[in-house]
C-alpha positions in Angstrom: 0.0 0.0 0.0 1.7 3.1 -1.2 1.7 5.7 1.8 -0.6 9.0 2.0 1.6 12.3 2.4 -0.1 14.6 4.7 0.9 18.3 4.7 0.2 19.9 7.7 -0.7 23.4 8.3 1.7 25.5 9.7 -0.4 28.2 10.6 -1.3 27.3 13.9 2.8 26.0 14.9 3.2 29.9 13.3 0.9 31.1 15.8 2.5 29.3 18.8 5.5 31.0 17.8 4.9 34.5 17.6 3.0 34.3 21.1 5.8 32.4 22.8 8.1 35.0 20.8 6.7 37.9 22.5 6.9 36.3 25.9 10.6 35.4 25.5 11.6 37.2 23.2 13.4 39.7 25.4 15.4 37.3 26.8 17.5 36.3 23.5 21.2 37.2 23.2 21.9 40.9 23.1 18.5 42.3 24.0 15.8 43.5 22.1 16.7 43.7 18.4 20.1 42.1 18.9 20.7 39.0 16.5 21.2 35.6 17.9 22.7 33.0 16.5 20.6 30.4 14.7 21.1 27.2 12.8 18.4 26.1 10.7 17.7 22.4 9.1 15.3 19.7 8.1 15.1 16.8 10.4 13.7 13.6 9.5 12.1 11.0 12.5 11.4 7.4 11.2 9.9 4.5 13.1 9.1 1.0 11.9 6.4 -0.7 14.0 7.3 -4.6 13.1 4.4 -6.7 12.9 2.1 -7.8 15.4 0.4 -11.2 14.9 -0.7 -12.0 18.2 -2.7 -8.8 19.0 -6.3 -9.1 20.6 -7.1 -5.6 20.9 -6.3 -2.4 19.7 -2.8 -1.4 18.6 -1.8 2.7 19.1 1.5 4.5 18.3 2.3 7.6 20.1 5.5 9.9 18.5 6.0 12.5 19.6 6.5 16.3 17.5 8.9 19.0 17.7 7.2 22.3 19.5 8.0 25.8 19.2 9.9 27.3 22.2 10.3 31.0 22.0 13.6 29.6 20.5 12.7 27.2 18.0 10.5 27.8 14.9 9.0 24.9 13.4 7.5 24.8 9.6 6.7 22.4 7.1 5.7 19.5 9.4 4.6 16.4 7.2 3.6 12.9 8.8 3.7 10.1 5.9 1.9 6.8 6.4 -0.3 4.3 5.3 -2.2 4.4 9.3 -4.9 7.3 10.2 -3.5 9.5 13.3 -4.8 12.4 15.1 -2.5 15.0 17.2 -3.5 15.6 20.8 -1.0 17.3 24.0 -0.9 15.6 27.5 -2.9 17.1 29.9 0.0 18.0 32.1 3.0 19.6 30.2 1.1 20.2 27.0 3.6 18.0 24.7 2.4 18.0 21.1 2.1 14.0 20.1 0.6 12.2 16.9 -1.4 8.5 17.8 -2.0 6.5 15.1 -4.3 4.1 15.8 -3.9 0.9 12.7 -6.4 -1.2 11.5 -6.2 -5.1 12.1 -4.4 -5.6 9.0 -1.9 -3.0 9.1 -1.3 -4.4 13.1 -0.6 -8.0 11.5 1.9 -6.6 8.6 3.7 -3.8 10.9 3.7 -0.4 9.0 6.1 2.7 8.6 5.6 6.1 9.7 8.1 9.2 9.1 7.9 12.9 10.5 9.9 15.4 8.6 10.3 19.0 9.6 12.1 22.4 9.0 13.4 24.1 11.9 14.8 27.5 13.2 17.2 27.3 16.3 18.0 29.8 17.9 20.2 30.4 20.6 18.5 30.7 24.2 20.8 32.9 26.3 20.2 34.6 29.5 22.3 37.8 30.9 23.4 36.9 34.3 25.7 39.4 35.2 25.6 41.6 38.1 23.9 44.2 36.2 21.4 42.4 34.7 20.3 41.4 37.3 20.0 44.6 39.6 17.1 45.6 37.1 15.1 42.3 38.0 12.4 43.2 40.8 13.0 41.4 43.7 8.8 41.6 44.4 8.0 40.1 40.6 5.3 37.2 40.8 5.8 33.7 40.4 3.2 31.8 37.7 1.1 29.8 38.9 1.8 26.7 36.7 5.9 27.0 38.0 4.5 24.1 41.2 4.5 21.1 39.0 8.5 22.1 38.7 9.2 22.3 42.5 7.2 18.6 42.8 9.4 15.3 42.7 9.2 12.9 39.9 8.9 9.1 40.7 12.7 9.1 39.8 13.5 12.9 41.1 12.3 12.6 44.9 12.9 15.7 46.9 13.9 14.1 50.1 16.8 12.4 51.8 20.1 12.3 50.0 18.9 14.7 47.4 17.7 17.0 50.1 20.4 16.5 52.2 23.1 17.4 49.3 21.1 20.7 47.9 21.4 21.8 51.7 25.0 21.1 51.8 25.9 22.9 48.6 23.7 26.3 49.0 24.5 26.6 53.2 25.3 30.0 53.5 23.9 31.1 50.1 21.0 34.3 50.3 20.4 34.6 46.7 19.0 31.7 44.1 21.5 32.8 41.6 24.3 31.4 44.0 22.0 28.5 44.9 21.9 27.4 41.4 25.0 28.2 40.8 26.5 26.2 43.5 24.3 23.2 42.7 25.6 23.4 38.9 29.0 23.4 39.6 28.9 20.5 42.0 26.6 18.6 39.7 29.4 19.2 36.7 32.6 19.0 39.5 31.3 15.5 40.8 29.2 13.5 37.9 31.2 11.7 35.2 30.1 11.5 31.6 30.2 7.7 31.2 27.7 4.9 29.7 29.5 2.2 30.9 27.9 -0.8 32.8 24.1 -0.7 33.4 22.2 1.9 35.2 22.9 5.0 33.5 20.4 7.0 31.5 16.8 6.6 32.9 17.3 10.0 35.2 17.7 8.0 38.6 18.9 10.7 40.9 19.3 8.8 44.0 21.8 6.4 41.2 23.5 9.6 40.0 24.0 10.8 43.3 25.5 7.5 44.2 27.4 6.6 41.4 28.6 9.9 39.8 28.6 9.5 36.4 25.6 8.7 33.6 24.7 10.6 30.9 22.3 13.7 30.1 19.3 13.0 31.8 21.5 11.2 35.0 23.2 15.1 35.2 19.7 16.8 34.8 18.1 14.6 37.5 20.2 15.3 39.7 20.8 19.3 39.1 16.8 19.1 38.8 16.3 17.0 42.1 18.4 19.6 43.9 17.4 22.7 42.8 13.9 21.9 43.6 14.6 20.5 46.9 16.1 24.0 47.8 12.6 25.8 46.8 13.6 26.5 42.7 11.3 25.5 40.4 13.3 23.2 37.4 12.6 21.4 34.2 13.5 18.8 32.0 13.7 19.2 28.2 14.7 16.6 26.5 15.2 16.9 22.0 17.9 15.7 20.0 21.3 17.0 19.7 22.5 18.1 16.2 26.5 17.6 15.7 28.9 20.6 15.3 31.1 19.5 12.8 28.7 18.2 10.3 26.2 19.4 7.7 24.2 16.1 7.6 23.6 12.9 8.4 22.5 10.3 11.2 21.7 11.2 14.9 22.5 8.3 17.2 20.1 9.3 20.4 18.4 12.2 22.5 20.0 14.6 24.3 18.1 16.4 27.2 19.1 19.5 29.4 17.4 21.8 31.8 16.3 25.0 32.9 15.5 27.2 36.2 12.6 29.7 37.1 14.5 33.1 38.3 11.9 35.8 39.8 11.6 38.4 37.4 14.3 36.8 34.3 11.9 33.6 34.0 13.5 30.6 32.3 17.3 30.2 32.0 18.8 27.8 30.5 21.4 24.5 31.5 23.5 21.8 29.9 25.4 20.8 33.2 26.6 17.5 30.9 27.8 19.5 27.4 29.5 21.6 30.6 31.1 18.6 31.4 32.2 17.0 28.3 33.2 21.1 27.6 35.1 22.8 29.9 35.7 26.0 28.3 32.3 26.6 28.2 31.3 25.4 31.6 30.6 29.4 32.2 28.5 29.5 28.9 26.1 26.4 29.5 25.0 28.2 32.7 22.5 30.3 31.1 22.8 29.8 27.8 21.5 26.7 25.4 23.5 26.7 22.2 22.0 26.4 18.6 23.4 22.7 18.3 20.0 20.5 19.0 16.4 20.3 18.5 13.7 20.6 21.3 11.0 18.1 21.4 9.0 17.7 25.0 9.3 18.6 28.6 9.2 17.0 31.9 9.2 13.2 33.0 6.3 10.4 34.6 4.4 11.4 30.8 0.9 10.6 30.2 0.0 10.6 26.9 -3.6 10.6 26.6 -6.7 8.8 27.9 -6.0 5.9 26.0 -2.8 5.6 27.3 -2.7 1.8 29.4 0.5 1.6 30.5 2.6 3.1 33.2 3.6 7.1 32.5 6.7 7.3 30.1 10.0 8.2 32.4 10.4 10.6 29.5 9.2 11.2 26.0 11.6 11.3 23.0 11.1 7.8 21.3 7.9 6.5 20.2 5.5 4.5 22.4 2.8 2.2 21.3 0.4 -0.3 23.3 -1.3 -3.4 21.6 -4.4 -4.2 24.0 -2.9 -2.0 26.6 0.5 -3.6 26.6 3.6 -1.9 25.5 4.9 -3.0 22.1 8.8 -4.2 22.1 11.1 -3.9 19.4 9.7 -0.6 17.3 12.3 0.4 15.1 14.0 4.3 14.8 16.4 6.2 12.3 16.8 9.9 12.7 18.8 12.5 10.6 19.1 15.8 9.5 21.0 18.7 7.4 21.3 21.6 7.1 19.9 24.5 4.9 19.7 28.1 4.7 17.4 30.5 6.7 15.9 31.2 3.4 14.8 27.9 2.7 13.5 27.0 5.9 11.4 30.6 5.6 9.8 29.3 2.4 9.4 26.0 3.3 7.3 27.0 6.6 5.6 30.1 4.9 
């Protein structure tokens, strides 16, 4: 069965944009009218759901889709495949998600679905310095949605060793500037970048905190766990990381990183593990996400939508699917990109 290429409308992606633009728009590099830095390219996000023969009940396959950020423009979003899907958000972080829901036959044959997309990074980059920050109001209100950041996560608790080690690092500290800052700096000073051995990568903070290494999302659970045990609201984001030295080609895996809520700034940015695996720009990655990766979803214990059977995803980057409420094993991925210029991207989202 040859697949059916749907375009979809960008208009409303456009819209998200220019609203979250204004919000955060005064936050880019350099201040209002100041131009960022930006990378721009087509990603492509392929998944392979092999066939099922021993389904009872209904089969559904949950991708997720790249969102617009205030710092990330998204245009010319097509889903190809044979299978009939709707788009829907979860009720709690407001993730943008296609389900595809196959019939019997297409379950008992497996079928294909790709996502291509054209994006605009751009670089998120907060002023921290002293000056800056003397214009921030130290009365500004805090939004209401910013609780659900200072809550634990079944794999982020905020009590215990977590608690016990964001006390440790901020004693003495007045200002949450030099609590986050202090809580970065151990967080890069003490975990190790290393997928060695088993345990690593499902955002255990307790296990990062014990063993001291992992990758991305071990560092972000733990910065996260910390800074909300010592009353700062934190967030996972988790996308996929686009290479420096290339043009094109194959991305291996996610990459995730974080953020902090600071009275009267907002959101800054954090990459406590590029920090890591960077040294000279340990300074940089605190407050500042570069142009080098795509953002897809936020936050962790993820449920997708009513249908949704199984336990809440840890996180969502890969797909998800459940055949009579059962996770599905063995679904297949390939993502890749390249590069082009602004003006392409601007005609191919327009």
């Amino acid at each position: 069965m040859s697949p059916s290429r749907v375009l979809l409308s960008s208009m409303f992606v456009l819209g998200v944009v220019a609203a979250l633009g204004a919000e955060a728009g005064h936050m880019r590099a350099g201040g209002p009218g100041a131009a960022a830095p930006d990378r721009s390219f087509e990603f492509t996000y392929q998944v392979h759901v092999p066939a099922i023969p021993d389904f009872t009940g209904p089969t559904r396959l949950w991708i997720p889709l790249p969102q617009p950020d205030g710092y990330q423009d998204i245009g010319a979003l097509q889903i190809d495949s044979p299978v009939p899907y709707k788009q829907g958000r979860d009720a709690e972080y407001g993730n943008m998600f296609a389900v595809f829901t196959p019939a019997s036959r297409q379950s008992a044959s497996g079928f294909d679905v790709t996502v291509r997309f054209t994006a605009i990074r751009h670089e998120h980059k907060v002023a921290l310095d002293a000056a800056a920050l003397r214009k921030v109001a130290a009365s500004a209100s805090r939004p209401h949605e910013l609780q659900r950041y200072l809550e634990p996560d079944k794999l982020v608790p905020l009590m215990g060793a977590i608690a016990q080690l964001a006390k440790e690092n901020t004693a003495g500290d007045a200002t949450t500037m030099e609590k986050a800052r202090h809580i970065y700096d151990y967080v890069v000073n003490n975990m190790r970048y290393d997928k060695s051995g088993e345990g690593w990568g499902r955002g255990d903070a307790i296990w990062a905190c014990t063993s001291k290494r992992g990758n991305c999302t071990d560092f972000h659970s733990l910065f996260i766990g910390m800074m909300r045990a010592s009353g700062i609201p934190a967030r996972f984001e988790i996308g996929f990381p686009l290479p420096i030295s290339q043009t094109e080609g194959e991305i291996p895996g996610y990459h995730c990183w974080a953020e902090f809520y600071l009275d009267g700034v907002g959101w800054v940015p954090v990459d406590a593990s590029e920090a890591w695996k960077n040294p000279a720009k340990r300074d940089y990655f605190f407050g500042a996400h570069d142009t080098n990766r795509v953002f897809f979803t936020y936050g962790r214990d993820i449920r997708l939508s009513p249908e949704q059977e199984g336990d809440p995803l840890n996180y969502f980057i890969y797909p998800y699917a459940e055949t009579n409420g059962r996770p599905v094993k063995n679904l297949q991925t390939h993502f890749s990109f390249h590069d082009v210029s602004s003006a392409a991207q601007t005609g191919a989202g327009s």
